[in-house]
matplotlib code that plots the C-alpha trace (Angstrom):
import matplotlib.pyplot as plt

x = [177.5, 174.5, 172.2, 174.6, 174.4, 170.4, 170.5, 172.6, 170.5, 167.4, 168.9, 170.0, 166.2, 164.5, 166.6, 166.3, 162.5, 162.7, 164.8, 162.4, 159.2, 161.3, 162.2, 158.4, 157.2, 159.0, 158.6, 154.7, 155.0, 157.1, 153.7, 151.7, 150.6, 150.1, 150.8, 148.1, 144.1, 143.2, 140.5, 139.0, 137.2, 135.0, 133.3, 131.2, 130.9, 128.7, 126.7, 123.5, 121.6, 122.3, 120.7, 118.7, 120.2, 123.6, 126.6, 127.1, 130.6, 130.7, 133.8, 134.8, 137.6, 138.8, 141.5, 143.3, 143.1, 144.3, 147.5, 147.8, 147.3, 143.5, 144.5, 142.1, 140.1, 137.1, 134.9, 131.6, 129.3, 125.9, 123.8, 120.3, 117.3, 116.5, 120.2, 122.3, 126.5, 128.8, 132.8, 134.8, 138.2, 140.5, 140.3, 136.7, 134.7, 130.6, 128.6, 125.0, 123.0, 123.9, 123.6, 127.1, 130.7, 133.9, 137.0, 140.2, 142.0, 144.5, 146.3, 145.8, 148.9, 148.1, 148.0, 146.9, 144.4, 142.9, 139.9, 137.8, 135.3, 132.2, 130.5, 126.3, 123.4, 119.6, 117.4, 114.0, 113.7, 113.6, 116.1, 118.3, 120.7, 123.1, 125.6, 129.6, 130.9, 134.6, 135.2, 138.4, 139.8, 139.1, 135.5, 136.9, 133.8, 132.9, 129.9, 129.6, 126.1, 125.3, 122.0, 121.3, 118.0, 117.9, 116.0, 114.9, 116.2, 115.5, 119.0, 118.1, 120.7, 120.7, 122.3, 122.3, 122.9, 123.1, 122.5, 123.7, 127.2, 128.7, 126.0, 126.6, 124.9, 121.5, 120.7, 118.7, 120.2, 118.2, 118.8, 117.3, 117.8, 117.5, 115.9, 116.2, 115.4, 118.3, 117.3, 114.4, 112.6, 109.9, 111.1, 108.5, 108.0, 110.7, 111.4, 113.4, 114.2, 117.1, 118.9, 119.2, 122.4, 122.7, 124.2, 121.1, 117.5, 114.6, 112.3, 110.2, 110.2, 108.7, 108.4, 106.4, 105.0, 104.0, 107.0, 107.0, 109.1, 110.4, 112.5, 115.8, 114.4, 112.9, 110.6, 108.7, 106.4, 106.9, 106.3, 104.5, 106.0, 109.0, 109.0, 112.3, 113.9, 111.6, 113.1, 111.8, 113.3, 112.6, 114.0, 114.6, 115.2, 117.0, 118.7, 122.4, 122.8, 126.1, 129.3, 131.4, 131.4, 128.2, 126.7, 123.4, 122.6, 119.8, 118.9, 116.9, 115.3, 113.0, 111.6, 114.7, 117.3, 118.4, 119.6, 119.2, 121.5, 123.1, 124.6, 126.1, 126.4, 128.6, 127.6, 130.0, 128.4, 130.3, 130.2, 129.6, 127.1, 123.2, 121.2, 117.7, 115.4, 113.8, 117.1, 119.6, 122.7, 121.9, 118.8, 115.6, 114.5, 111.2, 113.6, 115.3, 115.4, 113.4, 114.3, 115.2, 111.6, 109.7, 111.8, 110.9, 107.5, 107.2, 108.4, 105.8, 103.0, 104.2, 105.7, 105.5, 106.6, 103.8, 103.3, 106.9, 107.6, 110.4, 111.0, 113.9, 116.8, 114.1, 113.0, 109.3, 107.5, 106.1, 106.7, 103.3, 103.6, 100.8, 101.8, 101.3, 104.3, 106.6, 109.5, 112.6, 115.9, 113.9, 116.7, 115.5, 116.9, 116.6, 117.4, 118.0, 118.0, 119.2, 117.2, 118.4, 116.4, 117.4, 118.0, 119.4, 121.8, 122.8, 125.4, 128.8, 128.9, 125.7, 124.9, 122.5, 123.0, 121.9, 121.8, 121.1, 118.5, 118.3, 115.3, 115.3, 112.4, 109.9, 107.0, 104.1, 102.3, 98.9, 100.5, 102.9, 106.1, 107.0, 110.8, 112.7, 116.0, 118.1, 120.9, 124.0, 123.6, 123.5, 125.6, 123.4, 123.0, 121.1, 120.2, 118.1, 116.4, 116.6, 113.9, 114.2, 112.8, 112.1, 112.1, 112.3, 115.4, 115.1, 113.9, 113.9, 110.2, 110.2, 108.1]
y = [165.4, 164.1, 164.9, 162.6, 159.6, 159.8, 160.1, 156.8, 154.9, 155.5, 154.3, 151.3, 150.6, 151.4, 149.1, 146.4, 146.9, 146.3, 143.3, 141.5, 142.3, 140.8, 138.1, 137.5, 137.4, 135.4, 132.8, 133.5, 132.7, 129.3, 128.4, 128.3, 131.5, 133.0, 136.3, 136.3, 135.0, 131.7, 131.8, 129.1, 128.9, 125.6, 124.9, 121.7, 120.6, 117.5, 116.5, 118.6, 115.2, 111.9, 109.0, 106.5, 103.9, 104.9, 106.2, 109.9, 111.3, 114.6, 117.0, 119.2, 121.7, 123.4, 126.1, 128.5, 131.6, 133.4, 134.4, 132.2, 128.6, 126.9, 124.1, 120.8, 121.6, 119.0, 118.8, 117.4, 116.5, 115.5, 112.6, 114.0, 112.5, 110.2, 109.2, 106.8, 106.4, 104.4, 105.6, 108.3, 109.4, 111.0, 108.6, 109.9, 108.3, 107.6, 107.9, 106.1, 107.1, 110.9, 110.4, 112.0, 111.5, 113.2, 114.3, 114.8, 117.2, 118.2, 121.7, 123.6, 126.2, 129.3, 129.2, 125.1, 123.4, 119.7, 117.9, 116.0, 113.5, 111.5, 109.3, 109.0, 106.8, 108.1, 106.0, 108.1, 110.7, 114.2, 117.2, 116.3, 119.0, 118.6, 121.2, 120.8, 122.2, 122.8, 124.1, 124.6, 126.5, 129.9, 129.5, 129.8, 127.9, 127.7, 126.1, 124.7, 123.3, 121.3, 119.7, 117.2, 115.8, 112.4, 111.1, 107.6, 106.1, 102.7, 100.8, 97.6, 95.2, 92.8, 89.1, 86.7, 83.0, 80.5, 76.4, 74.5, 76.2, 74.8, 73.5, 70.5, 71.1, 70.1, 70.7, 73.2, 75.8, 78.5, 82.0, 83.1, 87.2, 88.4, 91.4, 93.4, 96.8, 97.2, 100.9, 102.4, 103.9, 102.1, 101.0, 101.6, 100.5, 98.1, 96.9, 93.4, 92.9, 89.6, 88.9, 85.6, 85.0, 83.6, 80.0, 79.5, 78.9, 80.5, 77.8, 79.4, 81.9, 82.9, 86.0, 88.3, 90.1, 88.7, 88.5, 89.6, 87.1, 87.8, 85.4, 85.5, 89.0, 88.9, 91.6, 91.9, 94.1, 96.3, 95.5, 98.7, 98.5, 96.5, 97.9, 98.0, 94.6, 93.0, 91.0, 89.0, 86.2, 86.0, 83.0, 82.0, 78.6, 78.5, 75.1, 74.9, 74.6, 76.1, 75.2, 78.1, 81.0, 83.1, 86.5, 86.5, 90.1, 90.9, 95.2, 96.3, 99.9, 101.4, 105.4, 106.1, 105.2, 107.5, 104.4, 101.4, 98.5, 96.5, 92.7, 90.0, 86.6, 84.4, 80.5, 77.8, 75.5, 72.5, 69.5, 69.8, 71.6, 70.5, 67.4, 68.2, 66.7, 63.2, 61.7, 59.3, 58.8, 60.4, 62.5, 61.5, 62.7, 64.4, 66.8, 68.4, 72.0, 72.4, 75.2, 74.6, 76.2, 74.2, 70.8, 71.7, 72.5, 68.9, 67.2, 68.6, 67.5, 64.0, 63.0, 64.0, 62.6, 62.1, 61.4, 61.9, 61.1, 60.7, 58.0, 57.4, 57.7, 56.9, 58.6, 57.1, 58.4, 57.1, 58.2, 58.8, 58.6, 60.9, 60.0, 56.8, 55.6, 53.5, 55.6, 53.9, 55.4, 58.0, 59.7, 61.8, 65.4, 64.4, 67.7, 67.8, 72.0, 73.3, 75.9, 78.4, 78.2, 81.9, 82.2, 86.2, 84.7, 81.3, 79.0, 78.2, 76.2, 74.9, 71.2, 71.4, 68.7, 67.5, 64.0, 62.7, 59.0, 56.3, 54.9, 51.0, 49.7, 51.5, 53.3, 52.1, 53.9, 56.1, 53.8, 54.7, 53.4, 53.4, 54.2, 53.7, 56.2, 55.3, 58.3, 58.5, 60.3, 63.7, 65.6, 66.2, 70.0, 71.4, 75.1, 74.1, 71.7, 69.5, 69.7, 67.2, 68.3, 65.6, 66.4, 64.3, 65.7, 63.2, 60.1, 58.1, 57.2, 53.5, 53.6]
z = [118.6, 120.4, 117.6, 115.2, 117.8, 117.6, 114.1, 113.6, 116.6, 114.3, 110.9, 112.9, 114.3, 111.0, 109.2, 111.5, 111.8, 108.0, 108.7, 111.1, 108.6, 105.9, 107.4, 109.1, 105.2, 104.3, 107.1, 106.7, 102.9, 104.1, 105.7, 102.5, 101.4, 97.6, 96.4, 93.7, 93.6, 91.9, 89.9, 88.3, 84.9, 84.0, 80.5, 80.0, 76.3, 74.6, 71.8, 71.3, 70.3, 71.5, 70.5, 73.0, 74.6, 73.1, 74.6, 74.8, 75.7, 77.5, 78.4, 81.3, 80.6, 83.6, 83.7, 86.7, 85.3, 88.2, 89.6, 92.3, 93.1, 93.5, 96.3, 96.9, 94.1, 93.8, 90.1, 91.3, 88.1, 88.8, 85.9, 85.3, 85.9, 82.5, 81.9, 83.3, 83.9, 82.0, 82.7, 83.5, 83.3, 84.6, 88.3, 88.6, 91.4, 90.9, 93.9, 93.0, 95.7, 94.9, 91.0, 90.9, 89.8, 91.7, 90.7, 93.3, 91.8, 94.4, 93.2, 90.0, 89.7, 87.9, 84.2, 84.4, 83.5, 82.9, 80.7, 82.4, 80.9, 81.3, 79.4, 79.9, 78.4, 77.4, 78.6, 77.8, 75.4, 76.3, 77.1, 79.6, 81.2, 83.7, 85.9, 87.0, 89.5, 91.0, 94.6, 95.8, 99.5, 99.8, 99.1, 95.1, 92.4, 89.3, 87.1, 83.5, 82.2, 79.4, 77.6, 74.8, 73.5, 74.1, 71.1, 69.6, 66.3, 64.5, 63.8, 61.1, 62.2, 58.7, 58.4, 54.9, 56.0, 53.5, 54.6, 52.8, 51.9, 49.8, 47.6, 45.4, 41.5, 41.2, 45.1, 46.5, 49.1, 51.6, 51.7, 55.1, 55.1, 58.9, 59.5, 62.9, 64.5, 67.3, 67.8, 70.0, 67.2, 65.4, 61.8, 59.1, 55.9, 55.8, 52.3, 51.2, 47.7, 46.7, 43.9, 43.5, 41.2, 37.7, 39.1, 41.0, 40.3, 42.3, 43.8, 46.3, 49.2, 52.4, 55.0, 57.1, 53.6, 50.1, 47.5, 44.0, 41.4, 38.8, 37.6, 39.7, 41.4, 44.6, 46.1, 49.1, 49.9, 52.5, 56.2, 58.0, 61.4, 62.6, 66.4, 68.5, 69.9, 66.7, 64.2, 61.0, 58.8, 54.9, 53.2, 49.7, 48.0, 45.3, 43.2, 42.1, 38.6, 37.2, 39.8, 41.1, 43.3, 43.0, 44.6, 46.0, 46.7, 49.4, 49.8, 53.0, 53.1, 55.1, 56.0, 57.9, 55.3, 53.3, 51.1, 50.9, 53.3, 50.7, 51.7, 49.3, 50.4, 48.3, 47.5, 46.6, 43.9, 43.5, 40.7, 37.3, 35.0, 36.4, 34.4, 33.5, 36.0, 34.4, 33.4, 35.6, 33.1, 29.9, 29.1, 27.7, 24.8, 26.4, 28.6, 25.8, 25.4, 28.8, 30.8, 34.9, 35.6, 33.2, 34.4, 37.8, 37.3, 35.3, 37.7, 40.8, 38.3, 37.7, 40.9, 44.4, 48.0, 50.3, 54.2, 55.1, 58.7, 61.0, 63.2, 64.6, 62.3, 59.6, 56.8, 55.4, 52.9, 49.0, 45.8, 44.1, 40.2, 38.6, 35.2, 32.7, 32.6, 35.0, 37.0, 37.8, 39.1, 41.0, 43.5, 46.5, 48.1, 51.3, 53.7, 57.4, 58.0, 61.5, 63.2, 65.6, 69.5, 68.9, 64.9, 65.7, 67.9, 66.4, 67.6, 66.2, 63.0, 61.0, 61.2, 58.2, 55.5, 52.6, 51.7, 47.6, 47.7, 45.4, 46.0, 44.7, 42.6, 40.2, 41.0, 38.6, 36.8, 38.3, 42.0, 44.8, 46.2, 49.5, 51.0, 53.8, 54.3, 57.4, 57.4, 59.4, 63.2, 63.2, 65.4, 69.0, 69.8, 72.7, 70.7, 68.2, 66.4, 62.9, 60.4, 57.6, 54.0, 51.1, 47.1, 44.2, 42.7, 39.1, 38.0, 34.7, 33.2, 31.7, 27.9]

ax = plt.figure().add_subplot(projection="3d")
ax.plot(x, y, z, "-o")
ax.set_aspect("equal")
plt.show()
């Protein structure tokens, strides 16, 4: 009997001792504990070559691959020397003085995991490597590293402008084809070549190299070094002589291209079909049959506009006849052109005009005539400045 009443006394203590470690457990996991080990696992990817001076996206993957939770988890991901920050996502924090950017993360439960990302610049070439790292409680870390080869690469930024557009028939328009190396590579052998469309004539042409003509066809030759921030301007003139809509085609290679940087720039020719040069209502009988070159080159070798200056709102200038016979009806081109303080970065809207001159009286033979133009004011701007241009555009010669 006694042995019985033991026997029950120590099932009842056992079990309660089970109770009250039970119960302890669970009040101890109430508190904050886990019944597994977090573990975290980081991996840093980005681009194995990036590209001087432009942006380079790298991304931070980080996963709990343990069983329990990783609590105040902190990503710290430090910029290497030769590169430079630009954003981050993910609410991450940059600290300048410590070259670093900081991620919050609060708790990762097991199983999770988040993509982090940062965005960097090159600003010298050379590898560049850089290491992440994540700490959270319970002296739990992990590490990712990743490098790129910050190298240099020339970028040929290219703009066609066209002034005047539209062009009336019989007028002369410039093509200016704007030439620059945005990258931090030197550009070499930079090539031009324009195609100057069937509605137009070639008249002359400028730039940085000597140009090949061939009729409408355009080439430069090639400029050896174009270095970075450098830019160049080659211009075309070229006369109206059939109205419509025409394509004038400008190609820009160079070493680094693989092909060539194609551009068209379409003209608006208005008016009717172009009058030989040397006529004013119908056409003489000397300028039949010429071609637009050979009127053109007639004209330069019997008439020319001499001492132009500008005064004022006045034009001055003479007409000097070369030939022997009296010119009446001689009418001017008379062009004020705009240019750019900063002809990369121009302005809105281009003021350029063109303006066609009668000038009164005749121009005697192997003599001169002198003119007076007084246009209409310009518009005032404050980025740039007016050039004015004068050309005989035709005249009539008196038997």
């Amino acid at each position: 009997m006694k042995t019985n009443v033991l026997d029950g006394l120590r099932s009842i203590l056992r079990l309660d001792f089970r109770v009250w470690l039970m119960l302890t457990f669970a009040s101890v996991c109430a508190s904050g504990c886990t019944l597994g080990e977090a573990r975290l696992s980081m991996q840093k990817i980005g681009p194995l070559e990036s590209i001087m001076g432009k942006p380079a996206e790298f991304k931070i993957t980080l996963n709990n691959v343990g069983d329990g939770h990783a609590t105040n988890v902190v990503v710290r991901d430090t910029i290497p020397e030769g590169m430079s920050y630009v954003a981050s996502s993910q609410a991450g924090r940059y600290e300048s003085k410590e070259r670093a950017v900081y991620w919050q993360w609060g708790t990762l439960k097991p199983g999770a995991g988040t993509t982090l990302g940062v965005t960097l610049v090159g600003d010298t070439k050379g590898e560049r490597c850089n290491q992440a790292l994540v700490e959270a409680e319970g002296e739990v870390r992990g590490t990712a590293r990743s490098c790129t080869s910050v190298t240099g690469l020339a970028e040929l930024n290219v703009r066609v402008l066209a002034s005047p557009d539209p062009v009336e028939v019989g007028f002369a328009t410039t093509y200016t084809i704007e030439v620059k190396n945005e990258g931090s590579e030197t550009a070499s052998n930079v090539r031009v070549r324009a195609r100057i469309p069937n509605g137009l004539v070639y008249l002359t042409s400028s730039g940085p190299t000597v140009a090949r003509v061939a009729r409408n066809d355009v080439s430069f030759d090639p400029l050896p070094v174009l270095a970075p921030n450098a830019g160049v301007p080659y211009r075309l003139v070229a006369r109206a002589v059939t109205s419509g809509t025409h394509g004038f085609e400008a190609q820009i290679g160079a070493d680094h291209l693989t092909n060539p940087v194609v551009i068209e720039k379409l003209t608006r020719v208005r008016g009717g079909p172009a009058l030989p040069p040397g006529r004013a209502d119908r056409p003489s009988s000397r300028d039949t049959g010429l071609t637009q070159m050979e009127a053109k080159d007639r004209i330069e070798r019997l008439v020319s506009v001499e001492n132009i200056l500008v005064r004022g709102r006045a034009v001055t200038g003479r007409i000097v006849n070369r030939s022997s016979s009296r010119l009446r009806n001689v009418y001017l081109t008379i062009r004020s052109i705009w240019l750019w303080d900063d002809e990369f970065n121009p302005g809105e809207g281009d003021p350029s005009s063109s303006t066609r001159y009668r000038v009164p009286g005749e121009v005697p033979a192997g003599g001169f005539l002198p003119f007076v133009y007084r246009p209409l004011p310009l518009p005032p701007r404050l980025d740039g400045h007016y050039e004015t241009r004068v050309s005989i555009a035709e005249f009539s010669e008196v038997p």
